[in-house]
N, C-alpha and C positions, 0 to 999 in steps of 0.2 A: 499897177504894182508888179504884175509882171512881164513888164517890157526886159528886154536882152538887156544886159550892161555891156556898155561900149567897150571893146577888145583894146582898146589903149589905156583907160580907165583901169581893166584890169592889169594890163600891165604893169604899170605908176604904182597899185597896191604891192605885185607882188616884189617890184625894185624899192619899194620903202620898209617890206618885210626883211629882207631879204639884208638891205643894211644896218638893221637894227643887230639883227640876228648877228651880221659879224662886229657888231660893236658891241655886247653884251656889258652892262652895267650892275653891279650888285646891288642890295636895299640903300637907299638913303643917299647912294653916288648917284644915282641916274641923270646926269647932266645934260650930256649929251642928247640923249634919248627926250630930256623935257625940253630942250632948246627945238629939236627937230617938231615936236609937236608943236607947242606952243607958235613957232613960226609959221606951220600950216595952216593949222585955226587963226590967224589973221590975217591971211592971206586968204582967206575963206569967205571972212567977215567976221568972225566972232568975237564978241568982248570976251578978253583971256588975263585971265591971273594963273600968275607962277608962283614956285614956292610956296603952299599951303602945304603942312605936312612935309614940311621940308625939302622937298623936287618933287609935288604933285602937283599937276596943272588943269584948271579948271577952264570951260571955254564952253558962254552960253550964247545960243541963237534965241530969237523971235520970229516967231511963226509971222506972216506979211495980214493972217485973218484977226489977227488984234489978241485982247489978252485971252488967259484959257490955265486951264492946268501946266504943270511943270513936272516934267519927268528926267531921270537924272541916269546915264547909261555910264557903265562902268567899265575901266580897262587898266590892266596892273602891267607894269612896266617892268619889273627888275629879275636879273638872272639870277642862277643861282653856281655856285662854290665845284660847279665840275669842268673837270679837263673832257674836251670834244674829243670824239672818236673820227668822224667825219671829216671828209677830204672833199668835200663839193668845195665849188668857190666861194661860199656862202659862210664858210667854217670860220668858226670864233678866233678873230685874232690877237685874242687876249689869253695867254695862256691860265687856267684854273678858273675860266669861266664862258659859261655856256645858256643860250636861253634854251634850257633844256627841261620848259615845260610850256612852253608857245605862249608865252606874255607876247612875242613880240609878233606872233600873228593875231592875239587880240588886240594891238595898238593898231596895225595894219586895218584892222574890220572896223573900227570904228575911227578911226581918220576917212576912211573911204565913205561910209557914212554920213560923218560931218562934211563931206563933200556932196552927196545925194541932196545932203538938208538942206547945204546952205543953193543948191542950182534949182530946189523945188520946195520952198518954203512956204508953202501952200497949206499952212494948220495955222489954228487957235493954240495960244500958251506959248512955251516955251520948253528947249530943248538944253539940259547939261549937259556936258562929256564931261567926265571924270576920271582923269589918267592916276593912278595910283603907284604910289611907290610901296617897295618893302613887304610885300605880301608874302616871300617868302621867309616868313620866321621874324620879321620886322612891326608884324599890326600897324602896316602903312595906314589902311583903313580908318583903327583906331586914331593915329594920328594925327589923320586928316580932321577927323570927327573936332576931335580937341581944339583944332588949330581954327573952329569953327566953320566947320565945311557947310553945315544944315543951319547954320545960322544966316548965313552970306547968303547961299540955294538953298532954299526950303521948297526941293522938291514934292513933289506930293507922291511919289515911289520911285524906289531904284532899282534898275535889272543891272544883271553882269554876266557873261556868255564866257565857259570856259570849253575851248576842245578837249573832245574826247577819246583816243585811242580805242578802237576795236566796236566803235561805234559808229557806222558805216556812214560814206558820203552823203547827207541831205537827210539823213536823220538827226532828231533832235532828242532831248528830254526835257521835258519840264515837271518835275515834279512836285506835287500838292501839299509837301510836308518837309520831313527832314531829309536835306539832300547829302550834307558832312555831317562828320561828327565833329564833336570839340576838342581839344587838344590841350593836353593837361601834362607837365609834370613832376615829378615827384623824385625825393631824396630821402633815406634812411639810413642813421648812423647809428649803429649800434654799438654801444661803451662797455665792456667785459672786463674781464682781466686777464692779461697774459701769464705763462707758460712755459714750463719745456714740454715738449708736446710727446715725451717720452713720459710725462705727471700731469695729467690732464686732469689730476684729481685736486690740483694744487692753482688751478685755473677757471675763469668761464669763460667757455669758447664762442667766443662772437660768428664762428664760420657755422656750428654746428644750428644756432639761433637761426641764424641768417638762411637757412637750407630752411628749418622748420617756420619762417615767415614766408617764402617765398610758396610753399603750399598751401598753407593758411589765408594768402592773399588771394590765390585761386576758387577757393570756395565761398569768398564775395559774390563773385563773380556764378560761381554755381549752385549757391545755393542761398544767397540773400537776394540777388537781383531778380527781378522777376523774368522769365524764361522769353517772355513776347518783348523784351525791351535790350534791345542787343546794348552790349559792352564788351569793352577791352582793356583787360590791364595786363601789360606785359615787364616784368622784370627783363630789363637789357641789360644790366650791368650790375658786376660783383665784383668789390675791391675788398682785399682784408691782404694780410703779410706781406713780410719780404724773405721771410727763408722757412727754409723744408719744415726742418726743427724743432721750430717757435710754433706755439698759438699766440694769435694775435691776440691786442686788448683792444680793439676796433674793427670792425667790419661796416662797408656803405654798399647800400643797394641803389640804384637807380634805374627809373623807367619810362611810363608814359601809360597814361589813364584815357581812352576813348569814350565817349557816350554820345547819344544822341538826344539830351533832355539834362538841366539842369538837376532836377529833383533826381535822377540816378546816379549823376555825377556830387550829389551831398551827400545820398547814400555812400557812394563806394568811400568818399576822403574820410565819412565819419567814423566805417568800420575800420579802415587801414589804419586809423593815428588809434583805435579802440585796440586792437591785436599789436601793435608796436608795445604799446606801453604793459599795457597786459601780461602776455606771452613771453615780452622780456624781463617783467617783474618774476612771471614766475620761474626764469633760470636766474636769476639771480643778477640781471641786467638793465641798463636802461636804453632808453632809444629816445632818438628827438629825429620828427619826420618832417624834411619841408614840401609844399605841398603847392606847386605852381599853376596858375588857372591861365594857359597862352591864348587860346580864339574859343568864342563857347560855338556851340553848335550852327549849322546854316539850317537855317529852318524857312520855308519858304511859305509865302502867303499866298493862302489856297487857291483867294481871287484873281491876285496877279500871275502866278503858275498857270492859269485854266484862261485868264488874259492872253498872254504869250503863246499857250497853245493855237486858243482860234487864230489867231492871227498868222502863225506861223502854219499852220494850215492852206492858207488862202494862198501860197507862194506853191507856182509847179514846180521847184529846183528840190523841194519837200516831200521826200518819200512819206514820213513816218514821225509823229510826232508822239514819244511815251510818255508816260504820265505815272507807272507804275515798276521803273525798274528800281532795283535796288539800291538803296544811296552807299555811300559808301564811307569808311572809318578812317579817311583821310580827310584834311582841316585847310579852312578855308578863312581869310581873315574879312573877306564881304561881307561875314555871320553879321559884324559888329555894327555895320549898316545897316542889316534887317533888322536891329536892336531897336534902330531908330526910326525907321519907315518902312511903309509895306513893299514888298517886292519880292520877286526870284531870280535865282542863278540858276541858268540853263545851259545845259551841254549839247555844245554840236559837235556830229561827229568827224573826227577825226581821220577816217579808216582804218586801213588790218599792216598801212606800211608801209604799201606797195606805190606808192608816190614817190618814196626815197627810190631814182633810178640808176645811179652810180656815186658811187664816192662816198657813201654812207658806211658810218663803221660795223663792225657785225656785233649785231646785235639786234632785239625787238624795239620798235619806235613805240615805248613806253614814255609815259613822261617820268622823269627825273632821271633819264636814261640818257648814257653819252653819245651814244648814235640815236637817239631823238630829232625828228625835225617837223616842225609843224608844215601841214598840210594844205599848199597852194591854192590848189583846186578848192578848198573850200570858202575863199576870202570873198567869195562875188555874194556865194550865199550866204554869209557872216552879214556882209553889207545886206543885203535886202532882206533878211531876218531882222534885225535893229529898224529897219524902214516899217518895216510889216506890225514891229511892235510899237513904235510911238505912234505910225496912224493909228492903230485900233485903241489905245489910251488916248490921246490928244481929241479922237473925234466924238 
C-alpha cells in the first residue's frame, strides 16, 4: 500500500485536473466533464452508466477474489457562478465560471483510483465510483438517489473526500459525528399598512415590525437552543419601500437557518413561524413565513469515520489523521447519501496556498474563492487514501 506512485501516473492526474479546471461546468450541464469520465472508466474496464441524475456517472468494478461487500466512493463534478481571478494556464475559459471549490481535483483523485483499482484488482466485492452532479446548491446527490442510484448499487456504505484549505499537506479529518451543517431557507412577508411617514399614526409600519423580529429571532437562537448544540440563523436580507416618505404596507425578510441535528432545526422553524404570527398579531400585522429545508445535515457514522481513519493511517504520505476538529456551518449535499447508507465524508488537506506559484489572483485560496486552486501535490495522496479505504472495508 505504500509503494511510490509512478511519476507519469501522477502526471496524467494532474493533466486531467488541470483540464477540467479550465472547462468548468455548472449543476446539471456537466457534459463534458461526464463524457471525459465515463470514457476513462471504460477504458479502464468498468461497467459505466451515464446520466443518472441527470449527467452523473456511475462506473462499477469487481474485485478478481469473487463476490464480497460493495462500497460506493463519491466525487461531485460541477463549478460554481464565479468569474476566475487567476492567470495560470489552467484558468477557466469560460467566463462567470470557475471550479472554485476543487470538484475537479476530487474527479482527478478518484479517476486515478479507479485506475489503481482497475491495474490491481486483488479484493472480494465490489467497487462504485460515483461522479455526482449539482452539488453546489443543485442536491445532485438527492437526485441521483431518486433517479435510483441505491437501487441499481446497493452499496453497503459510501465515503466522499472533500479538500480542505488551511488543512495541511497529508493531513486528514475524519470525523465521528456531525461534519456540516444543514442548510435551510427561509422568507418573511410582513402585510402592514401604509403611510405618510410624516402620520405614522395613520399606518402599521412593516419596517418597524421587521427590526423588532429580526431580534426576536436572535433570542431562538440564544435563549431556546440549547447552548452545547450550535446554530445559525442569520437575517441577510431586508426589502420594504421605494421612497424616503412613505411607510411601507409590506416588508420581506430573508435568510438562512444552520443546524447540525434535525430535532434543533424543528425547534428553531417552530419558534420563527410562532413570533411571525404573534409579534405581528400584536402590532397589528400579519406575516406568512416560507420556510425551505435545502441539504439536512452531514452526519457521519461513527464506524465508517474510525474505518477511514485506521486505514488512512497505515499510508506514510499521512501526517495526521483528526477525528476531533470542529465541523463546520457550511452544507454539504453527500448528507442525503448518509440518509441512506452508512458512511463518512473526509477532508484532506488542502494547504495554507502556497502551491498557487504564479499567476494566481490576489487573494486567500479559500474555497468559493476566485483565486482558489486545488492543490496538486495532493492527488497521489487522494488516490492512495481511496486505496487505503476500500482495502480496509473490502477485506
Amino acid at each position: 500500500m505504500n509503494r511510490a506512485v509512478n511519476q507519469n501516473k501522477i502526471e496524467s492526474w494532474v493533466k486531467t485536473r488541470r483540464d477540467i479546471h479550465a472547462h468548468p461546468e455548472l449543476r446539471y450541464q456537466e457534459n463534458r466533464t461526464s463524457d471525459i469520465i465515463a470514457k476513462r472508466l471504460v477504458e479502464l474496464g468498468y461497467k459505466v452508466e451515464k446520466d443518472i441524475g441527470v449527467t452523473g456517472v456511475v462506473g462499477v468494478l469487481q474485485g478478481k477474489r469473487g463476490p464480497g461487500k460493495s462500497i460506493g466512493l463519491r466525487a461531485d463534478m460541477d463549478a460554481l457562478p464565479i468569474q476566475e481571478k487567476n492567470q495560470f494556464d489552467h484558468a477557466s475559459r469560460h467566463p462567470g465560471k470557475m471550479h472554485a471549490c476543487g470538484h475537479d481535483g476530487h474527479i482527478a483523485m478518484l479517476l486515478g483510483a479507479a485506475q489503481e483499482f482497475a491495474e490491481n484488482p486483488d479484493f472480494s466485492g465490489s467497487v462504485v465510483l460515483i461522479f455526482q452532479p449539482a452539488e453546489e446548491g443543485g442536491a445532485g446527490a438527492q437526485r441521483m438517489i431518486e433517479d435510483g442510484l441505491f437501487e441499481r448499487y446497493p452499496v453497503d456504505a459510501v465515503f466522499a473526500m472533500h479538500n480542505w484549505p488551511g488543512l495541511r499537506e497529508g493531513e486528514f479529518a475524519a470525523h465521528t459525528g456531525p461534519v456540516m451543517a444543514s442548510s435551510n431557507e427561509f422568507s418573511v412577508t410582513i402585510h402592514a399598512k401604509g403611510a405618510h411617514a410624516a402620520m405614522p399614526d395613520l399606518g402599521i409600519d412593516p419596517v418597524v415590525i421587521a427590526a423588532q423580529l429580526i431580534i426576536a429571532f436572535q433570542t431562538i437562537i440564544s435563549r431556546t437552543c440549547k447552548p452545547v448544540d450550535p446554530a445559525v440563523l442569520s437575517v441577510t436580507q431586508i426589502q420594504a419601500g421605494e421612497a424616503i416618505n412613505v411607510i411601507p404596507d409590506h416588508a420581506v425578510l430573508q435568510g438562512t437557518v444552520r443546524t447540525f441535528s434535525i430535532e434543533t432545526l424543528d425547534l428553531i422553524e417552530n419558534h420563527m413561524r410562532k413570533l411571525c404570527t404573534e409579534m405581528c398579531a400584536a402590532f397589528g400585522a400579519t406575516a406568512n413565513m416560507e420556510f425551505e429545508r435545502k441539504y439536512p445535515p452531514t452526519v457521519n457514522t461513527p464506524e465508517m469515520a474510525n474505518l477511514a481513519k485506521t486505514a488512512l493511517e497505515t499510508l506514510n504520505e499521512v501526517s495526521e489523521v483528526h477525528s476531533n476538529l470542529p465541523p463546520t456551518m457550511g452544507a454539504e449535499d453527500f448528507a442525503f447519501m448518509l440518509q441512506h447508507k452508512p458512511g463518512a465524508y473526509l477532508w484532506i488537506g488542502n494547504g495554507d496556498g502556497g502551491h498557487r506559484t504564479h499567476g494566481h489572483g490576489i487573494g486567500p485560496c479559500t474555497l468559493h474563492n476566485p483565486s482558489y486552486d486545488f492543490n496538486d501535490r495532493i492527488l497521489p495522496i487522494g488516490v492512495k487514501a481511496w486505496e487505503a479505504i476500500v482495502k480496509e472495508f473490502l477485506k
